[in-house]
C-alpha positions in Angstrom: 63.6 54.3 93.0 59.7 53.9 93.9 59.0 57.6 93.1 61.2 56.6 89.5 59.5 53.8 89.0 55.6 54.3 90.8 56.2 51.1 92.8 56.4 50.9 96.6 59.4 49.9 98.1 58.1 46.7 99.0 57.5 45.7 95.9 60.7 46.9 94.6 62.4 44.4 97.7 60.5 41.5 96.7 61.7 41.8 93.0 65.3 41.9 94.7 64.5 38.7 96.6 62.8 37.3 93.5 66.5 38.2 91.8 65.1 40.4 89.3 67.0 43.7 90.4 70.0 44.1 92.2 71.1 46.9 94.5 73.8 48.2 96.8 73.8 49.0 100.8 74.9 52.6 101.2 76.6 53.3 104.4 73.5 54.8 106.1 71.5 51.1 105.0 69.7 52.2 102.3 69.4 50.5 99.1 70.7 52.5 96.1 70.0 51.3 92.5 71.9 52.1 89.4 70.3 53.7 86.5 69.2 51.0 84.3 67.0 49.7 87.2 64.1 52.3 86.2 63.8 50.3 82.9 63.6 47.3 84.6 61.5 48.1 87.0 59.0 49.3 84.3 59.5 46.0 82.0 58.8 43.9 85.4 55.2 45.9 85.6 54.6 45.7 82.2 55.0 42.3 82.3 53.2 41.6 85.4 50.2 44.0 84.3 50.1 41.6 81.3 49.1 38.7 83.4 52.3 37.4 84.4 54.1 36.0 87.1 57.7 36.7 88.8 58.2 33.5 88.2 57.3 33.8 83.7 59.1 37.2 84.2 62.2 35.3 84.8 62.1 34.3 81.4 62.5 37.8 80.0 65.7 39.1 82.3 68.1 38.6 79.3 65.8 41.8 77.8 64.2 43.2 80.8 66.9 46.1 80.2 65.5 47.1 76.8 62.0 47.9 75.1 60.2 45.0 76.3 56.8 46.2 75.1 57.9 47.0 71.6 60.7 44.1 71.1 59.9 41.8 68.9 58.7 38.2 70.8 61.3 35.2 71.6 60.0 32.0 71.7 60.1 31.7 75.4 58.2 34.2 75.6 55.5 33.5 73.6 55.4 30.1 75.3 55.2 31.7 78.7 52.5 33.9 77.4 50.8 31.2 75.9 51.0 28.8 78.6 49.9 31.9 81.1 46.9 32.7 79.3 45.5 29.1 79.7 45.7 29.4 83.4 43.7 32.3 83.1 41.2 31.1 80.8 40.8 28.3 83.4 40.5 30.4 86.0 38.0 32.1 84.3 36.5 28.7 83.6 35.7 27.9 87.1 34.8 31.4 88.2 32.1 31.3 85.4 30.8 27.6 86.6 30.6 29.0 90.4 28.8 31.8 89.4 26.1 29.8 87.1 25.7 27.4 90.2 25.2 29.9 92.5 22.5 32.0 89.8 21.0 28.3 89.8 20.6 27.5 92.9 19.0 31.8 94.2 16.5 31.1 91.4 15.1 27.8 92.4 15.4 29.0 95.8 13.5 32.4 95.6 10.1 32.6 95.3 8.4 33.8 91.9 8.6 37.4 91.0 5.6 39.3 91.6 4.0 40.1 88.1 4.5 44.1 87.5 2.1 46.5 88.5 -0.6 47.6 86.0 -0.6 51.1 84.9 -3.2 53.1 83.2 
């Protein structure tokens, strides 16, 4: 399933424990996954590429088995999305006011740029 899918197989157990896939125990241990897991697997990365959460992705698992990228929007999901993309603006926000303080506060600490040298 992680060479299917190009996840490791940690990821692919933490979308198990998340309850997003499902597999079975052969009798050697291993985990086998049915079929339809591949397109799962590749909705949760699309979603989670997107910006998402496990958590918003639970929103989608009534379609997580079709076309997710090309379906048209439910509005749960557009409310996730929505509600996930002013997180990141905030995010962004902050990160944006750190950096300005931090530009701030190197320029009134360094010492004034030496004027360039003349050339003839």
């Amino acid at each position: 399933m992680a060479k299917a899918t190009g996840c490791t197989p940690r990821a692919l157990r933490h979308y198990e424990e998340h309850g997003l896939i499902a597999s079975a125990r052969a009798a050697n241990g291993y985990r086998e996954y049915d079929d339809a897991v591949v397109t799962r697997v590749r909705n949760i990365r699309h979603l989670l590429d997107a910006g998402l959460t496990l958590d918003d992705v639970r929103v989608f698992l009534p379609c997580l088995d079709g076309d997710v990228a090309s379906a048209p929007p439910s509005p749960a999901g557009l409310r996730v999305g929505r509600e996930r993309l002013a997180v990141l603006e905030a995010r962004i926000a902050a990160q944006v006011a750190v950096r300005d303080r931090l530009a701030a506060a190197l320029q009134a600490a360094a010492p004034p740029a030496a004027p360039p040298p003349l050339t003839r």
